[in-house]
C-alpha positions in Angstrom: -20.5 10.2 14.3 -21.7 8.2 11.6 -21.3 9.7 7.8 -22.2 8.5 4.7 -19.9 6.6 2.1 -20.8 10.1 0.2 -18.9 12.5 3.0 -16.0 9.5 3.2 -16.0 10.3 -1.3 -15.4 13.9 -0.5 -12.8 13.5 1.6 -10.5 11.2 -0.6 -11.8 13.3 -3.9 -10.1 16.3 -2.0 -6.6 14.0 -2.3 -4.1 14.4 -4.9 -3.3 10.9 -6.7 -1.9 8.2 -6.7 -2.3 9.0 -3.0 -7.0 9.5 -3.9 -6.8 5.4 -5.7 -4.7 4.2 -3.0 -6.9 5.3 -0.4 -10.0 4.1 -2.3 -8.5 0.6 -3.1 -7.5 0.1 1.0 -11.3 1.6 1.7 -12.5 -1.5 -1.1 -10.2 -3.8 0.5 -11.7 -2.8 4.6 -15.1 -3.1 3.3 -14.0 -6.5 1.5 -13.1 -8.1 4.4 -15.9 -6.7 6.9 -18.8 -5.9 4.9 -21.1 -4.0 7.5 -18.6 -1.9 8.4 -19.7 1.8 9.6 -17.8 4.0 7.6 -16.7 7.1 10.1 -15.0 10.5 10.8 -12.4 10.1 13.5 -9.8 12.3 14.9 -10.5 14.4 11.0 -9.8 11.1 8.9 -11.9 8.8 7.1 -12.6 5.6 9.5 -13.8 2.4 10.4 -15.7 1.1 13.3 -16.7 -3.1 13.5 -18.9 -4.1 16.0 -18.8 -0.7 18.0 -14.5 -1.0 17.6 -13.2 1.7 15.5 -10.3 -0.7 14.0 -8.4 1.5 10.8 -8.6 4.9 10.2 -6.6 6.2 6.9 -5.6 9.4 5.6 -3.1 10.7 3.0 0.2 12.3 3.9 2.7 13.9 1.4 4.4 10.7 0.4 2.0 8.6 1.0 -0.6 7.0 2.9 -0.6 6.3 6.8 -3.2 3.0 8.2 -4.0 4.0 11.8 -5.3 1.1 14.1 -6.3 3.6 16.6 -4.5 1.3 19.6 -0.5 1.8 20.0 -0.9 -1.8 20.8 -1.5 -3.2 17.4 1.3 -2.6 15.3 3.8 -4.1 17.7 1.2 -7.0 18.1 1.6 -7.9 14.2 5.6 -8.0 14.4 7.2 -9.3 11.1 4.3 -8.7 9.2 4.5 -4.8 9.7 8.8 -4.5 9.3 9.0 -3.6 6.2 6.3 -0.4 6.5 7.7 3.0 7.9 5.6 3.5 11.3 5.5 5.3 14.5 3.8 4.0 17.6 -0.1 4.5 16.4 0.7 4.4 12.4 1.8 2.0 9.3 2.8 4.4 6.7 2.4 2.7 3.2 3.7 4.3 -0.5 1.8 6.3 -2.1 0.7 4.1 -5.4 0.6 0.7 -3.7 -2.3 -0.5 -0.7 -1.3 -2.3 1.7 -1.8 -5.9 1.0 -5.1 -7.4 1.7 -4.2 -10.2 4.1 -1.9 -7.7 6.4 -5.3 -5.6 7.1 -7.2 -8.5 7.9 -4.6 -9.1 10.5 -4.5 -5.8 11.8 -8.0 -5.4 12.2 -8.2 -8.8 13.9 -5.8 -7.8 16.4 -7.4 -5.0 17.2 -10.6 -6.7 17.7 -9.1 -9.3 19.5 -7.5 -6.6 21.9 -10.8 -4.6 22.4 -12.4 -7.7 23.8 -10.0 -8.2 27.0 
């Protein structure tokens, strides 16, 4: 289901901060990196599909945020890079006042592309 950037706004404008910017800066940051990215609902969160590949969702928990690359396979994929996040098989939970840095989403969302197309 495809939704516009507007219906993505209400759902992080229904956030409490610093939990709303967070989410809004990682949103910037996804867009950033893969411009024609379809902005999505999936599984009740704000998401992201690339080239028919729904690579990050995101949503806001209590203490912070949680990045969701929608494949169990991803995070375990991108070793090292992901140790210092909390994170359960299909999510990389990040603080509440800080996005996850640009260059560790650009690798997560290439593994996950790379993964889709085997």
């Amino acid at each position: 289901m495809h939704m516009s950037s507007a219906d993505i706004d209400a759902y992080f404008a229904a956030q409490v901060e610093p939990q709303r910017s967070t989410l809004e800066a990682t949103r910037a940051i996804i867009l950033e990196l893969y411009p024609d990215a379809q902005q999505t609902i999936s599984y009740g969160m704000p998401a992201f599909t690339v080239d028919g590949v729904i690579v990050a969702g995101l949503a806001a928990t209590k203490k912070g945020i949680s990045y969701y690359p929608h494949s169990g396979q991803v995070l375990p994929a991108a070793g090292q890079a992901v140790a210092a996040y909390g994170q359960t098989k299909g999510a990389l939970h990040a603080p509440a006042d800080k996005p996850l840095p640009k260059e560790l989403i650009a690798q997560l969302i290439d593994i996950k592309l790379a993964q889709s197309q085997k």
